[in-house]
C-alpha positions in Angstrom: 70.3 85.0 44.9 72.8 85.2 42.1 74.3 88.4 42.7 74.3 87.5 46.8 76.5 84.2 45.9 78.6 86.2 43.3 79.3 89.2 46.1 80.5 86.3 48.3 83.2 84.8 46.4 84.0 87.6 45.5 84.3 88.8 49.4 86.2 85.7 50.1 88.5 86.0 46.9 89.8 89.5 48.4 90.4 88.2 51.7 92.2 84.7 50.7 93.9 86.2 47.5 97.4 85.6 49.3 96.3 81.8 50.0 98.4 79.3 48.0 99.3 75.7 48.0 102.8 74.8 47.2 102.4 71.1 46.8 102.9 69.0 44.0 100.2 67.4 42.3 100.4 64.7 39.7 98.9 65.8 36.6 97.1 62.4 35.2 93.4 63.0 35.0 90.7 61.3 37.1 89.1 58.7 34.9 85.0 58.8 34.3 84.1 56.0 35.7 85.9 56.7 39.3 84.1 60.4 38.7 80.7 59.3 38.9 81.0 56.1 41.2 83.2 58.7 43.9 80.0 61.3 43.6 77.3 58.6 43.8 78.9 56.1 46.6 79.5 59.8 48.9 83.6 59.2 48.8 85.7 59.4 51.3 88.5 61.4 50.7 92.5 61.7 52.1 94.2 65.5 51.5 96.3 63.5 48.9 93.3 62.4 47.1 91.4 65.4 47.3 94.4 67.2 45.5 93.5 65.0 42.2 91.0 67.0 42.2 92.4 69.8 41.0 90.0 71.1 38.1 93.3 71.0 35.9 94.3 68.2 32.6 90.8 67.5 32.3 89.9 66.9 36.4 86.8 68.0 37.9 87.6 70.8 40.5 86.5 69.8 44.5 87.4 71.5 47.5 86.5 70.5 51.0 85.0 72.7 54.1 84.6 71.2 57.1 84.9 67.6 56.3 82.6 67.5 53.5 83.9 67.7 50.2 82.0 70.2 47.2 82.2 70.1 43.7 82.9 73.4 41.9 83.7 72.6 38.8 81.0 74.2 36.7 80.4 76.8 40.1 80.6 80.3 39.4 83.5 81.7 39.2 85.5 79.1 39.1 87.6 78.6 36.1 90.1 75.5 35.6 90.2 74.8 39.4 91.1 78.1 40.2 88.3 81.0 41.3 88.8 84.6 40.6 91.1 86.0 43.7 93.8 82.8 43.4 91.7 79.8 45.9 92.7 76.7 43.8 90.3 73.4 43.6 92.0 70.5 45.6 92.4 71.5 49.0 90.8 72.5 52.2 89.3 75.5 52.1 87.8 75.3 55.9 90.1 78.0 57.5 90.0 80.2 54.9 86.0 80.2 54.5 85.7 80.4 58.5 87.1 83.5 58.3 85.5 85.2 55.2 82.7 87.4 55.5 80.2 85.3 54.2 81.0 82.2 55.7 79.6 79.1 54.5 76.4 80.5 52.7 78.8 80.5 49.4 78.5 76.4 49.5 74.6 76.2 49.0 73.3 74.8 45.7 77.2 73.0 45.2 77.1 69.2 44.8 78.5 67.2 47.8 80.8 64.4 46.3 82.4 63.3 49.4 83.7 63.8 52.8 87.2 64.8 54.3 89.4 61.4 55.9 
């Protein structure tokens, strides 16, 4: 199952390694206690506040598909927000996972913190 999930990403990586996100994101880190309320409570998240989110300064590292927002911070190949092939933590990866070949089997076993606004 590892090596299936692993093959993915990597499958994914290759075809979004030109995907980037230009936008500026404030570097003050998430504190602990809106961490664990946001991933208990099921969050609702904006695009703004989803880019906090960024896995960088200390931030856990989410990314949305589809309207529901995953935790990948701790995820496989994911490193500091950013995963092997250049998809950073902190945006909405929908489009880009739609059209990998994998699809969405990648997000099985991640934690669901939230939904997309």
């Amino acid at each position: 199952m590892k090596k299936v999930f692993i093959a993915c990403i990597l499958g994914a990586l290759i075809i979004l390694g030109g995907c980037s996100n230009k936008t500026a994101v404030e570097n003050k880190p998430v504190s602990e206690s809106n961490i664990s309320t946001e991933a208990s409570s099921n969050k609702e998240f904006t695009l703004d506040e989803l880019k906090k989110y960024n896995g960088q300064n200390g931030n856990p590292a989410y990314v949305a598909v589809d309207g529901v927002v995953y935790d990948v911070t701790h995820a496989k190949g994911w490193r500091n927000g950013k995963h092997e092939g250049g998809v950073t933590a902190g945006n909405d990866l929908s489009d880009a996972i739609n059209k990998s070949p994998h699809g969405k089997d990648v997000l099985n076993g991640l934690t669901i913190v939230g939904k997309l606004k």
